[in-house]
N, C-alpha and C positions, 0 to 999 in steps of 0.2 A: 572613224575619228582618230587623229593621230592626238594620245595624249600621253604629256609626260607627270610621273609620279616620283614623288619629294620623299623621300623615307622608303628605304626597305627592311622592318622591322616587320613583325607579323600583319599589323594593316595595310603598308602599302605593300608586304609582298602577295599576299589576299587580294586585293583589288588588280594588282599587276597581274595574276595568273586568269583569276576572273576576266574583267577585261579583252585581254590575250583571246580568251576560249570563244567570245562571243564576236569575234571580228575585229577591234581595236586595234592597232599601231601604237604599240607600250612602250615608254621608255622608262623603268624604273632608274632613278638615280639618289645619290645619296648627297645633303643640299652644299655639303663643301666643297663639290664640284661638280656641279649645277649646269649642264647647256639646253638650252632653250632650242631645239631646231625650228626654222622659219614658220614650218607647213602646222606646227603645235597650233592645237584649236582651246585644250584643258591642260593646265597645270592643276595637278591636286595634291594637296600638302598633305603627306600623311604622316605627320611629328607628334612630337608633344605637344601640347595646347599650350603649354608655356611658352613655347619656339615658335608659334603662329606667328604671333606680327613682327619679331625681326627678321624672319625667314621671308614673309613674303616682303617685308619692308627692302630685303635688299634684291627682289628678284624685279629687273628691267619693268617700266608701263611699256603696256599694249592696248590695244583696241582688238585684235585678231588672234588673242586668245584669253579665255576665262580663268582667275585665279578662284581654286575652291579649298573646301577644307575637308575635313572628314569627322570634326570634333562634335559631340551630343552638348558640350555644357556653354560653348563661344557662339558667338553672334558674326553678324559680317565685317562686324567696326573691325576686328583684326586684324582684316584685310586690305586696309587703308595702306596708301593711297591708290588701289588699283580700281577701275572704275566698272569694270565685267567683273562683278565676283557672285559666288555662292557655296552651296552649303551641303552634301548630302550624307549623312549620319546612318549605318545598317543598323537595325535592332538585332542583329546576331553577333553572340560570340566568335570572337577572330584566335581561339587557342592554339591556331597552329595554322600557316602555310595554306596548305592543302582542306584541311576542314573549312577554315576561314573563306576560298575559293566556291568551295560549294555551296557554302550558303547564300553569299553575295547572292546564288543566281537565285533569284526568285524574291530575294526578302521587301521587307519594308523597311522605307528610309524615311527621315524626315531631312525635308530638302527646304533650301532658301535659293533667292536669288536669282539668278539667270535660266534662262531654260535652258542650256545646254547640259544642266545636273540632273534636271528631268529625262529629257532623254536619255543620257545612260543609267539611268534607273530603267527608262523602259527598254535599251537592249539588254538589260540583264536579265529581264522577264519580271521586274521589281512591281511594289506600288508605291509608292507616294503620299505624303500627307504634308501639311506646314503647320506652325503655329507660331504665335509672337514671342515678338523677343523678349517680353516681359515675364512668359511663363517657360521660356526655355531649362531654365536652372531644375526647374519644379519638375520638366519633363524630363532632365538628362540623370535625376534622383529617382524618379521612378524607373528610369532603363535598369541603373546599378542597382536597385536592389534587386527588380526580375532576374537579372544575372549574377552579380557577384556577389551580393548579400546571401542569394537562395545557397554559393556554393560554401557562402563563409557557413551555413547552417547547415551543412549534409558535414562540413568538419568538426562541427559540435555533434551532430550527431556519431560519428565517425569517434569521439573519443568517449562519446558515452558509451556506445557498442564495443568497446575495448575495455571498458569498466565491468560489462557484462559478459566478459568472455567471449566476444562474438565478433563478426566486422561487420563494416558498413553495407558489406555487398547484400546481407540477410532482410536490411531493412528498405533496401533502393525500388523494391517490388509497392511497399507501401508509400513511399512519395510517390511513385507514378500515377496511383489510384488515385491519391490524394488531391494530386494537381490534374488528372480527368477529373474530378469532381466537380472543383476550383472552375475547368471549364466548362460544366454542362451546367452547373446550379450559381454558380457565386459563390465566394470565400465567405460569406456568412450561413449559405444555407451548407456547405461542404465541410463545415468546422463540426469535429468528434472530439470525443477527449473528455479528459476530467475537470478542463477551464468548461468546456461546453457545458456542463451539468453542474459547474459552481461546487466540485469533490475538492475541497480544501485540504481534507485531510489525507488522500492520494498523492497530490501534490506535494507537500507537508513529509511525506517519505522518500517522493524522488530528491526531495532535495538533500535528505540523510544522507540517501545511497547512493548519490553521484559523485567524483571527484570535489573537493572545493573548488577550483580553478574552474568548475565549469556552472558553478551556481550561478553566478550574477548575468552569465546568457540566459540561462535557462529561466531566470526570474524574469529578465525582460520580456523572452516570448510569450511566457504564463499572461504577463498584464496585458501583452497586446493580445492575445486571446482571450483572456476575461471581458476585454474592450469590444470585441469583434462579439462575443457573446452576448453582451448588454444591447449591443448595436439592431444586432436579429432579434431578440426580444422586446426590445419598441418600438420596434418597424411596423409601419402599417400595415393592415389584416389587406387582403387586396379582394 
């Protein structure tokens, strides 16, 4: 498939090497100068979500090739007025180039649209899912925390182990566990700790002994853990 790509920042240059490796005809370009070759089957916008609809607003209609996007939180209205459009979103972090490339292959997308975003889901070796537009938002907040919420909290942790004389590297062994847990039991039956057992006054001392600057995170995750705690203790017996 000859397709060309709108943005080479980390995600279109991710998709451009991906792509590439799996047989594709790539043209990464960047969109202030912009050419369309004839034989183009996909255009995929890979910008900011803000830059969606001017960017595709000003790229030529066709019928003989598909405008797509690559955003988790937009719909296909952005797309407007082009009439082949769609959608396909990787659930992987794109932190680099090269990492970004490897994941593509295999991962899962949420896709809208045309089927030709399906297909190159499945030459990437991808899977696939949809959902409506009305729960898109719902699902593009669940992506961000699995990913960049989880690493705004390995940096909380990261300054609490510097409080304790120590780095983050000591405790990376214990998230791993944690989140094998997370996937063999569920985050309610996986949750340890002193929220688990309702130890107030454990609690009550980390909050002496850690930075200030670093209380008011650390309060929040205690309550969403006290929550997750309550949650598993009036769950039904099965």
């Amino acid at each position: 498939m000859k397709i060309t790509i709108v943005g080479a920042g980390r995600a279109g240059g991710s998709f451009a090497v991906a792509l590439s490796d799996v047989g594709h005809d790539v043209s990464l370009q960047h969109h202030d100068d912009l050419v369309i070759a004839d034989a183009t089957e996909l255009v995929l916008l890979c910008v900011p979500d803000d830059a969606l609809a001017s960017i595709a607003a000003s790229l030529p209609r066709s019928d003989r090739y598909v405008v797509a996007h690559c955003a988790g939180s937009r719909t296909l209205d952005v797309l407007a007025p082009h009439t082949r459009v769609g959608s396909l979103h990787p659930l992987v972090p794109l932190s680099t180039v090269e990492e970004g490339a490897r994941r593509l292959r295999g991962a899962v997308y949420c896709v809208a649209g045309d089927d030709v975003v399906r297909a190159v889901v499945d030459s990437l070796g991808g899977r696939s899912f949809s959902i409506d537009d009305d729960r898109r938002a719902a699902y593009h907040a669940a992506a961000c925390v699995a990913a960049n919420h989880v690493v705004a909290l390995l940096g909380h942790v990261e300054r609490l182990a510097e409080a304790a004389g120590l780095e983050l590297s000591d405790f990376l062994s214990l998230t791993t566990a944690a989140l094998a847990d997370v996937k063999e039991h569920g985050p309610a039956a996986a949750l340890t700790g002193p929220a688990s057992r309702g130890d107030v006054v454990t609690i009550d001392a980390h909050l002496t002994a850690i930075p200030e600057s670093e209380r008011a995170t650390y309060v929040a995750l205690a309550d969403a853990a006290f929550s997750l705690a309550e949650r598993r203790a009036t769950a039904p017996l099965h």
